[in-house]
N, CA, C and O atoms as CSV, one atom per row, in Angstrom:
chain,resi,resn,atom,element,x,y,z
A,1,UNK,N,N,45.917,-45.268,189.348
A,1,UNK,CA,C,45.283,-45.793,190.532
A,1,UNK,C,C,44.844,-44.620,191.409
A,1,UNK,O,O,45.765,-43.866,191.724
A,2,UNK,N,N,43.472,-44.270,191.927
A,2,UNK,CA,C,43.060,-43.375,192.196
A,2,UNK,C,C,43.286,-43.164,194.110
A,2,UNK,O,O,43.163,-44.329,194.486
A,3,UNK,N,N,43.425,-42.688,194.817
A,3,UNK,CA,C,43.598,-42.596,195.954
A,3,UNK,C,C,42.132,-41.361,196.299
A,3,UNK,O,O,42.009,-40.205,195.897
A,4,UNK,N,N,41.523,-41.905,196.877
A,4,UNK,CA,C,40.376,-41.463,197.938
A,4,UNK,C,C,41.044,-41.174,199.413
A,4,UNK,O,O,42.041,-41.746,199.854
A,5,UNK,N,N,40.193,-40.056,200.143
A,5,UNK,CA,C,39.904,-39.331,201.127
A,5,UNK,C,C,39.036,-39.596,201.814
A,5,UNK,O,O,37.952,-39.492,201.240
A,6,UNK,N,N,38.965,-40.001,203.132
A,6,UNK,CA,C,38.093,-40.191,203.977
A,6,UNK,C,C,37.941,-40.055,205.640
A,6,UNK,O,O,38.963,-39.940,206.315
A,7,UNK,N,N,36.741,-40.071,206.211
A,7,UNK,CA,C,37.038,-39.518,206.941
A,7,UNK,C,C,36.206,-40.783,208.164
A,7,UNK,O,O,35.035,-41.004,207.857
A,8,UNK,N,N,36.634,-41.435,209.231
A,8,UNK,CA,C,35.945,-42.416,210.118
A,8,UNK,C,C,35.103,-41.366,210.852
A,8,UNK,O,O,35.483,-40.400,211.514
A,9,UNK,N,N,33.715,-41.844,210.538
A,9,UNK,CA,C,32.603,-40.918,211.708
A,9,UNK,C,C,32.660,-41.642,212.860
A,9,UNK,O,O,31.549,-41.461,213.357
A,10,UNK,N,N,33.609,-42.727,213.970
A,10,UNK,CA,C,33.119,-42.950,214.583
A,10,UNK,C,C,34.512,-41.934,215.516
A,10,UNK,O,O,34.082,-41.051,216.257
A,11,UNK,N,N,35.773,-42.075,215.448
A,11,UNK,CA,C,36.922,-41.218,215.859
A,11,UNK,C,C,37.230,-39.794,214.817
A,11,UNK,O,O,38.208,-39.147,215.194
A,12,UNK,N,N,36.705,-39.390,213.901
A,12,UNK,CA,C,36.889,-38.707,212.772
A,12,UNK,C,C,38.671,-38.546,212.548
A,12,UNK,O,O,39.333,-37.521,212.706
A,13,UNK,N,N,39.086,-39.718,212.192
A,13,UNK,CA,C,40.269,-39.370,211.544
A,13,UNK,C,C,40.379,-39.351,210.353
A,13,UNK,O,O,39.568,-39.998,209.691
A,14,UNK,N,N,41.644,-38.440,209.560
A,14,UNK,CA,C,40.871,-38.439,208.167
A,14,UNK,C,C,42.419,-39.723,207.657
A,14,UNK,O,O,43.409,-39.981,208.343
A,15,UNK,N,N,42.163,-40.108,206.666
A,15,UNK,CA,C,43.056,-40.921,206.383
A,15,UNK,C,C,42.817,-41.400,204.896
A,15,UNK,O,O,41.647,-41.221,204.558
A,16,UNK,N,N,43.568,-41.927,203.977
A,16,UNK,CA,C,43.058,-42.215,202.201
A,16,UNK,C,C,43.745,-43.431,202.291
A,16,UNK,O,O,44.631,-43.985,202.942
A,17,UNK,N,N,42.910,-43.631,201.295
A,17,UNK,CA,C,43.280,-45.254,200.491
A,17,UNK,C,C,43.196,-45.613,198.932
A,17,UNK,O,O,42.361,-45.519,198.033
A,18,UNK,N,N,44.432,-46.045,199.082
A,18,UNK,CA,C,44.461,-46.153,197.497
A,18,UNK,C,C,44.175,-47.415,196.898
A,18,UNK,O,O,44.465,-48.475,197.454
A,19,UNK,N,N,43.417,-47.318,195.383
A,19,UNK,CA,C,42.052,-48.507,195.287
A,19,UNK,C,C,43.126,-48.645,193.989
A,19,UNK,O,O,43.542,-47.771,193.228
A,20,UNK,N,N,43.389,-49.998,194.040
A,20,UNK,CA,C,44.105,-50.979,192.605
A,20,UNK,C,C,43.066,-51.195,191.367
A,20,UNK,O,O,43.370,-51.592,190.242
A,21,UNK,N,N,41.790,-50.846,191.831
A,21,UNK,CA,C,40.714,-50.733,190.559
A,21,UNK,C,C,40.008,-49.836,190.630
A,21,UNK,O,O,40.060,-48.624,190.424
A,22,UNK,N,N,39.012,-50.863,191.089
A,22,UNK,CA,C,37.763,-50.057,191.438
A,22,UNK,C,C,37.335,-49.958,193.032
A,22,UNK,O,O,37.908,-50.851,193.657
A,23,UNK,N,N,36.392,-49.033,193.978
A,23,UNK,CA,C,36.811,-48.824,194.912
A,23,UNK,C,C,36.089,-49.964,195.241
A,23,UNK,O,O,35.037,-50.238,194.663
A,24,UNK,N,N,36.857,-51.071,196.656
A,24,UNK,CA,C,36.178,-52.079,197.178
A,24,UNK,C,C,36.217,-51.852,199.147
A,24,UNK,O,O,37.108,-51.772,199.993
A,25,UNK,N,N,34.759,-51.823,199.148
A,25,UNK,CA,C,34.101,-51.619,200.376
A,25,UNK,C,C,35.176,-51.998,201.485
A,25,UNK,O,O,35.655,-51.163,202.251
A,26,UNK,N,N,35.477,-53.247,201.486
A,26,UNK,CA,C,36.117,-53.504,202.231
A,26,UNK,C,C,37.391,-53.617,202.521
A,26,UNK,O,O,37.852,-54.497,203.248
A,27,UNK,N,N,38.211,-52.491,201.818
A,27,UNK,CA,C,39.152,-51.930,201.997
A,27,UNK,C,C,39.554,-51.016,202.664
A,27,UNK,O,O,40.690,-50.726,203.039
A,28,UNK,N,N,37.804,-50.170,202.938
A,28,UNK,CA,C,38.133,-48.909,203.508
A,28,UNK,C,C,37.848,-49.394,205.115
A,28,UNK,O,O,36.813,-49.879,205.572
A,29,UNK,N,N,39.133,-49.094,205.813
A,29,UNK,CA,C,38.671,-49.489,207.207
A,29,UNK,C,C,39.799,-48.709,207.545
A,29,UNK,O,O,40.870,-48.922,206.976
A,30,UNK,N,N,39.643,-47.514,208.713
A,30,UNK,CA,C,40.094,-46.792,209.907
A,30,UNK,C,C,41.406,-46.870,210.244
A,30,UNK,O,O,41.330,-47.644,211.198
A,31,UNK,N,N,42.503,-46.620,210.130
A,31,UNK,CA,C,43.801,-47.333,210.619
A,31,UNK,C,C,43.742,-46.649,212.147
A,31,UNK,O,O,44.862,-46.698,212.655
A,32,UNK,N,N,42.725,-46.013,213.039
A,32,UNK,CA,C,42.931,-45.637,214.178
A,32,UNK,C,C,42.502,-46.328,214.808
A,32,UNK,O,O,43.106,-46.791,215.775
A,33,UNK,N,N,40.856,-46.767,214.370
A,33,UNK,CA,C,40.037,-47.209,215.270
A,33,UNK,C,C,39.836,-48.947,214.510
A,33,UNK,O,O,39.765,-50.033,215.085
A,34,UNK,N,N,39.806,-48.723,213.517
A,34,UNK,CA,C,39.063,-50.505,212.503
A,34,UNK,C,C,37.844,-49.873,212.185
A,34,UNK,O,O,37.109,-50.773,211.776
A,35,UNK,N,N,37.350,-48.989,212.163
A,35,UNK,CA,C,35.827,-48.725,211.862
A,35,UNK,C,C,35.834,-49.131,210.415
A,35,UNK,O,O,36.839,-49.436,209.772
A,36,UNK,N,N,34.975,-49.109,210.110
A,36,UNK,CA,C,34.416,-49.153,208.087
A,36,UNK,C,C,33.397,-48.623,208.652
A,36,UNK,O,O,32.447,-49.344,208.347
A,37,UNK,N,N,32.973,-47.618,209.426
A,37,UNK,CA,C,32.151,-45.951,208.859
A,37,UNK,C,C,32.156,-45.343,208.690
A,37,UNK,O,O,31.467,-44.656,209.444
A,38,UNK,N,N,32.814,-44.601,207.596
A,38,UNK,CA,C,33.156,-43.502,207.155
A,38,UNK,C,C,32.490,-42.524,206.207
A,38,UNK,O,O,31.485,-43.021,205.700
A,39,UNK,N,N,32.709,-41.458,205.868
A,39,UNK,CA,C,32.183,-40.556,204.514
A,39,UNK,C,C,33.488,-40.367,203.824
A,39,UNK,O,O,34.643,-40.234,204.229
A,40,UNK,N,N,33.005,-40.396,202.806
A,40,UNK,CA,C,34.209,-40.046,201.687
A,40,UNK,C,C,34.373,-38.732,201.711
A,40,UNK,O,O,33.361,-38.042,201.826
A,41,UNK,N,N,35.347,-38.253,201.633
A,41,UNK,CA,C,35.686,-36.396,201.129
A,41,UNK,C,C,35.971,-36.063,200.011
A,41,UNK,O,O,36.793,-36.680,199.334
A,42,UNK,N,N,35.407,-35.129,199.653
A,42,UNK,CA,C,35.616,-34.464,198.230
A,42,UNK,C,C,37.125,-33.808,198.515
A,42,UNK,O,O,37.268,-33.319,199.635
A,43,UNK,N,N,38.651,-33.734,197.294
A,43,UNK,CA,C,39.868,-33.267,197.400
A,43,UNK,C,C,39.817,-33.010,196.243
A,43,UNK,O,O,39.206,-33.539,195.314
A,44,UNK,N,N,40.658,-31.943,196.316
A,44,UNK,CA,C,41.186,-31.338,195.214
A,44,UNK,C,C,42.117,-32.334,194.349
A,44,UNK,O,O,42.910,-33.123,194.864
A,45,UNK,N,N,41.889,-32.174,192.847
A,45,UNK,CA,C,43.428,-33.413,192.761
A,45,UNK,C,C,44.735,-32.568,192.683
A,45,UNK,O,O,44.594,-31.376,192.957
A,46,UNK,N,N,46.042,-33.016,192.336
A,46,UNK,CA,C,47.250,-32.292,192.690
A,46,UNK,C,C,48.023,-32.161,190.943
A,46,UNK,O,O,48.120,-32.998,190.046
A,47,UNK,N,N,48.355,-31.075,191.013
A,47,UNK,CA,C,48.643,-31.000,188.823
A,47,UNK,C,C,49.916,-30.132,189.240
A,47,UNK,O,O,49.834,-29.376,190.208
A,48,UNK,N,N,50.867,-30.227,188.643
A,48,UNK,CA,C,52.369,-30.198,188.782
A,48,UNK,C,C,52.599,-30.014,186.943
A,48,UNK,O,O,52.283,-30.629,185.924
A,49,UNK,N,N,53.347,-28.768,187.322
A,49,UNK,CA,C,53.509,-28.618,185.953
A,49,UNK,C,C,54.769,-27.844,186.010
A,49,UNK,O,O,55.019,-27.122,186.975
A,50,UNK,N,N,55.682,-27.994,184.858
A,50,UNK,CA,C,57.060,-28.028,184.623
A,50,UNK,C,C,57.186,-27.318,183.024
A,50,UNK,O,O,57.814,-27.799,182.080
A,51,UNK,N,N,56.346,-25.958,183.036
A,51,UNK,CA,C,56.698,-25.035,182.126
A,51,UNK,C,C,57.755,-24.545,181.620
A,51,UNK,O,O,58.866,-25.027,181.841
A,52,UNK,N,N,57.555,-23.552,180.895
A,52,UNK,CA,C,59.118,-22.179,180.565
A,52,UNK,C,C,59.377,-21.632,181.925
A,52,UNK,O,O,60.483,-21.543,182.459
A,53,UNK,N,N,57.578,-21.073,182.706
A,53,UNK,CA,C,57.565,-20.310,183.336
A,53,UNK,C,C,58.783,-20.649,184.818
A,53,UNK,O,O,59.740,-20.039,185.296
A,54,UNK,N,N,58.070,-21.952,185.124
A,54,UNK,CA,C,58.585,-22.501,186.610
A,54,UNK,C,C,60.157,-22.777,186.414
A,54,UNK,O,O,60.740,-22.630,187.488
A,55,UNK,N,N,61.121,-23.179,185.228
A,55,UNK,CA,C,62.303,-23.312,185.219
A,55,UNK,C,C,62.908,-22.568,185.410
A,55,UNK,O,O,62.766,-21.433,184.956
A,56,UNK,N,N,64.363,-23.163,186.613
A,56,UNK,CA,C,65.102,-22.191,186.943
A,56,UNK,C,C,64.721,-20.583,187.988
A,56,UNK,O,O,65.431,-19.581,188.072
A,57,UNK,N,N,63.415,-20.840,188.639
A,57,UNK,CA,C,63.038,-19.907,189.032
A,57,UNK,C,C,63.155,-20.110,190.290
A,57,UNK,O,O,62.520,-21.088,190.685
A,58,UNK,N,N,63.917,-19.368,191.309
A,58,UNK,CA,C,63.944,-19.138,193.137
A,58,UNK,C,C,63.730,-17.550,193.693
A,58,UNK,O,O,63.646,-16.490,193.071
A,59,UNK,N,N,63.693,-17.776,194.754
A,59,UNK,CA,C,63.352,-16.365,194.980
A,59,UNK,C,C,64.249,-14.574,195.200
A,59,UNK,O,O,64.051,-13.382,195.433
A,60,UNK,N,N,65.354,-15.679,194.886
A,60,UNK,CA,C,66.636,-14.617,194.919
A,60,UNK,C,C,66.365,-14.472,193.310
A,60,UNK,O,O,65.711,-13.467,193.028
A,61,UNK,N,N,66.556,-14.881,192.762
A,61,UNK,CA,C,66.169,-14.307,191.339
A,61,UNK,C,C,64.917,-13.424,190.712
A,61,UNK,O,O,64.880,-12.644,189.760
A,62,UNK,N,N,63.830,-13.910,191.719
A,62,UNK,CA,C,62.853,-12.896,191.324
A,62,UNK,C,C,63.285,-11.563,192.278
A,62,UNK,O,O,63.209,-10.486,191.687
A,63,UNK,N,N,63.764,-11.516,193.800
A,63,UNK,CA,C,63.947,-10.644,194.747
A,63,UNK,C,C,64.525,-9.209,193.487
A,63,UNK,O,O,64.022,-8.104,193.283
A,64,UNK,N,N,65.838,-9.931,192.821
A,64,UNK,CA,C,66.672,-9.386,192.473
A,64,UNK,C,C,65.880,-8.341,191.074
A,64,UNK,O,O,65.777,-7.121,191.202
A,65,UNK,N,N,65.376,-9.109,189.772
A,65,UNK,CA,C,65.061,-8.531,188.841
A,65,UNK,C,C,63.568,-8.399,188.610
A,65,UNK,O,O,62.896,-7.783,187.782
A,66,UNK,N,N,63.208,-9.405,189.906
A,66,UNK,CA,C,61.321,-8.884,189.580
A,66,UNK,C,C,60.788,-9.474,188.185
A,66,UNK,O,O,59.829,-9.025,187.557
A,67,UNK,N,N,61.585,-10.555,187.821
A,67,UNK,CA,C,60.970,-10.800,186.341
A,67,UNK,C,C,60.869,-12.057,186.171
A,67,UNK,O,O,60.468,-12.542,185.113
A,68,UNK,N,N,61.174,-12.658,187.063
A,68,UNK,CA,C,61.610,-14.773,187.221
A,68,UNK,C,C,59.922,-14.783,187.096
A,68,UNK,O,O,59.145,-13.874,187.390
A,69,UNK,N,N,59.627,-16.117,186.560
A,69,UNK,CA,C,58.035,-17.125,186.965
A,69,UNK,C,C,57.375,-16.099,186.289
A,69,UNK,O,O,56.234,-16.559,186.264
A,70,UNK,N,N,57.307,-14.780,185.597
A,70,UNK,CA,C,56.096,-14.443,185.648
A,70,UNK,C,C,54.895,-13.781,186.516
A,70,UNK,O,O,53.784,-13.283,186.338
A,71,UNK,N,N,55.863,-14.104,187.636
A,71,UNK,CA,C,55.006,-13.990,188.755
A,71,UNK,C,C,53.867,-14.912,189.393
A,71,UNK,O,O,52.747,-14.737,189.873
A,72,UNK,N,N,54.874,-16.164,189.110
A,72,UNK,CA,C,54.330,-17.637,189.842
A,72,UNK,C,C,54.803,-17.654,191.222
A,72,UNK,O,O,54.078,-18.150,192.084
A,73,UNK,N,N,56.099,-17.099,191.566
A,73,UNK,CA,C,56.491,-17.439,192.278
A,73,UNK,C,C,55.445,-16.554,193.727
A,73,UNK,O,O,55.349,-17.021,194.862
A,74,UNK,N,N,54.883,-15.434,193.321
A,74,UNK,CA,C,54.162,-14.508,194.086
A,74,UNK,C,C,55.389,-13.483,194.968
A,74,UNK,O,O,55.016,-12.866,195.965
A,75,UNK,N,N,56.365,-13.419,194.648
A,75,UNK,CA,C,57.096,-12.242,194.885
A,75,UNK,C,C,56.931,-11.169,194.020
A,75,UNK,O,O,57.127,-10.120,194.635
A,76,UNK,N,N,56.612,-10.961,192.682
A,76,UNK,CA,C,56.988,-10.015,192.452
A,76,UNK,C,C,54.686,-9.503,191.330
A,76,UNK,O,O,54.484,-8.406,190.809
């Protein structure tokens, strides 16, 4: 189920809604104002991944040997 981004042009709040199919018009309405005028926003989507690399890795462990993540974690 896809969740959209949007943004009300009449208060510009940004706020998403998540569509059980396909997207229906009249779903998208403002939780600030009630508007249904909005633009949609382009988002990044979100990818989560649970490698060799990311297990077991914190930052006292990389602090220490400089060798944890690979250098996912961006300490070392």
């Amino acid at each position: 189920m896809p969740i959209f981004d949007y943004r009300c042009t009449e208060c510009k709040t940004h706020y998403d809604v998540l569509h059980k199919g396909k997207e229906i018009i009249e779903d998208i309405q403002c939780p600030t104002c009630g508007s249904v005028h909005y633009t949609k926003l382009i988002s990044l989507p979100s990818i989560v991944t649970h490698g060799k690399s990311s297990a077991g890795c914190d930052s006292h462990t990389c602090e220490m040997d400089k060798s944890c993540c690979d250098g996912a974690c961006g300490l070392n």
